[in-house]
C-alpha positions as CSV (number, residue, x, y, z in Angstrom):
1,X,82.9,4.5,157.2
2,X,82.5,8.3,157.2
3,X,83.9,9.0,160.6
4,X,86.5,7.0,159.6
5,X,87.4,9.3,156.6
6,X,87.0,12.3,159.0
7,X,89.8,10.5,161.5
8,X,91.8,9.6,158.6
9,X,91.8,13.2,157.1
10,X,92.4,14.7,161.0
11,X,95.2,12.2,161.6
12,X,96.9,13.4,157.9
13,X,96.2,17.1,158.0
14,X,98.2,17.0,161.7
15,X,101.0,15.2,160.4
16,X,101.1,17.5,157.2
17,X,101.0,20.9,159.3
18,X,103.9,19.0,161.6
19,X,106.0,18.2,158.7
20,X,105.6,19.9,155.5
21,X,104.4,23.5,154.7
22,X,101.3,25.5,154.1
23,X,101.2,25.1,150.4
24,X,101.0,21.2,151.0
25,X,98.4,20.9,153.8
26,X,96.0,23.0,151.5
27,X,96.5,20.6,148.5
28,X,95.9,17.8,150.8
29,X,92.5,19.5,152.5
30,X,91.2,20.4,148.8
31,X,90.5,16.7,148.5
32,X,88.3,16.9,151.1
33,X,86.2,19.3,149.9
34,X,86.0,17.7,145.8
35,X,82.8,16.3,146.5
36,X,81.3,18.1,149.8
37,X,77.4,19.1,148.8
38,X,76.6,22.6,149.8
39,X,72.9,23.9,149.7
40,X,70.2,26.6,150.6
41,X,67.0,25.5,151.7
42,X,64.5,28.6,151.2
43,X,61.0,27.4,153.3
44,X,58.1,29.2,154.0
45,X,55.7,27.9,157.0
46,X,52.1,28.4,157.4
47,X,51.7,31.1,160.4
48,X,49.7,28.9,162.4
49,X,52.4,26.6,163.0
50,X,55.8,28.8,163.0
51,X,56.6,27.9,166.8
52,X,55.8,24.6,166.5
53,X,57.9,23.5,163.3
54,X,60.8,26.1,164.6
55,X,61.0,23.6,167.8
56,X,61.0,20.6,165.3
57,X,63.9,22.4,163.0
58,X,65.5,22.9,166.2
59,X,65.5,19.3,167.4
60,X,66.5,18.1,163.9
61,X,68.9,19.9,163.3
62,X,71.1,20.0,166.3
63,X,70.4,15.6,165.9
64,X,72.0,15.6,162.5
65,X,74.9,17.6,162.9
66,X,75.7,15.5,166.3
67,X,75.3,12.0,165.1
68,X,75.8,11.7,161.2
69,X,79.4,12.3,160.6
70,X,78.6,13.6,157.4
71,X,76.4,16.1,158.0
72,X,78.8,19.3,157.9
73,X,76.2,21.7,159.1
74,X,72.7,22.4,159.0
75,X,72.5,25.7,160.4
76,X,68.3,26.8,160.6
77,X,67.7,30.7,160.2
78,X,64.5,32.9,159.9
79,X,64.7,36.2,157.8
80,X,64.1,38.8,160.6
81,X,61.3,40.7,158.6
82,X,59.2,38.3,157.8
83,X,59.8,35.1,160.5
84,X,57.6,32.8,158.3
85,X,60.8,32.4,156.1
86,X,63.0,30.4,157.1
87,X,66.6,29.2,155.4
88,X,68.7,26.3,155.7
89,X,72.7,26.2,154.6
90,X,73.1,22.2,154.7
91,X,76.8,21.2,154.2
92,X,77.5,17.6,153.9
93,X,80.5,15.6,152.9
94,X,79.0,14.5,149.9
95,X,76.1,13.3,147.7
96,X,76.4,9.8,149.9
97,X,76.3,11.5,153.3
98,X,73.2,13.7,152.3
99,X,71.4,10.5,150.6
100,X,72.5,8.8,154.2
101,X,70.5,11.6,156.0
102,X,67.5,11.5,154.0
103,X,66.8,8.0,155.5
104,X,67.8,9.0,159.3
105,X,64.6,8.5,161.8
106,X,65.1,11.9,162.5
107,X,65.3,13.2,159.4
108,X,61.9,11.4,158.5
109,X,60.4,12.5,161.7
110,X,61.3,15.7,160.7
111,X,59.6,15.6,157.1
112,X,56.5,13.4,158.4
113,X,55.6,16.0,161.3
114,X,56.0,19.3,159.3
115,X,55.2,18.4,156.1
116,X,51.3,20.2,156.7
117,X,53.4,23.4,157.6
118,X,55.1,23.7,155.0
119,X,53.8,26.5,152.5
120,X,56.9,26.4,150.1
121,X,60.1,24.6,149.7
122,X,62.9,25.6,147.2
123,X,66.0,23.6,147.5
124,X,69.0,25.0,145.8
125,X,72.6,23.5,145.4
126,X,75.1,25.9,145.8
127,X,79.1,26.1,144.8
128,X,81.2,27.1,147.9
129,X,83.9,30.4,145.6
130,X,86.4,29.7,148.6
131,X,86.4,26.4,150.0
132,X,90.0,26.9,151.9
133,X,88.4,29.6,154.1
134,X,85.6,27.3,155.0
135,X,87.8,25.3,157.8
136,X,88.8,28.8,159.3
137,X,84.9,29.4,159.8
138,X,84.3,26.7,162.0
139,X,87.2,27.1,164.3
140,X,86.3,31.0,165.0
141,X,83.4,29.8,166.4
């Protein structure tokens, strides 16, 4: 059903930027981001077992981002003074998509394998300020 919303939306938003102008295709992509969830995961791994829940990160993911359609982003980072911190900025489409992911086999191999790593985990829901600018962001890259 998701990736059917996401075809939907692509289909509309290239017929609105064909036909009408600017002002209108940015009403119609505000709807899409109404209910997207945006949040900061803020994780701190035992040292012991950095490289090895890094290579699990890694692997999760890159999975979740490919196959769930409503997994946005989940882009993994390390703060480069201290590499035992690690952030998350999860996007998803919305509440559904990121209670979907929760039960994923990857997501749950994820949370069963590094759950002894694991010092601390802070999970904090954010509010995008400029949600139009977001779409620009992913096609830079």
């Amino acid at each position: 059903m998701k990736k059917s919303k996401i075809l939907v939306f692509i289909f509309f938003s290239a017929l609105v930027s064909s036909s009408w102008g600017q002002s209108e295709k940015l009403v119609l992509q505000d709807s899409v981001f109404d209910n997207m969830m945006v949040r900061m995961a803020e994780i701190e791994i035992h040292p012991e077992y950095i490289d090895e829940y890094k290579a699990i990160l890694k692997e999760e993911s890159e999975a979740s981002v490919r196959l769930e359609a409503g997994v946005i982003c989940i882009y993994p980072m390390y703060q480069k003074d201290n590499p035992l911190q690690i952030r998350l900025l999860e996007i998803y489409a919305d509440d559904e998509a990121y209670q979907s992911h929760l039960q994923t086999s990857h997501f749950q191999k994820y949370k069963t394998s590094t759950l002894k790593m694991v010092k601390s985990l802070k999970l904090i829901d954010m509010e995008a300020i400029d949600y139009k600018s977001m779409s620009k962001l992913f096609r830079k890259v």
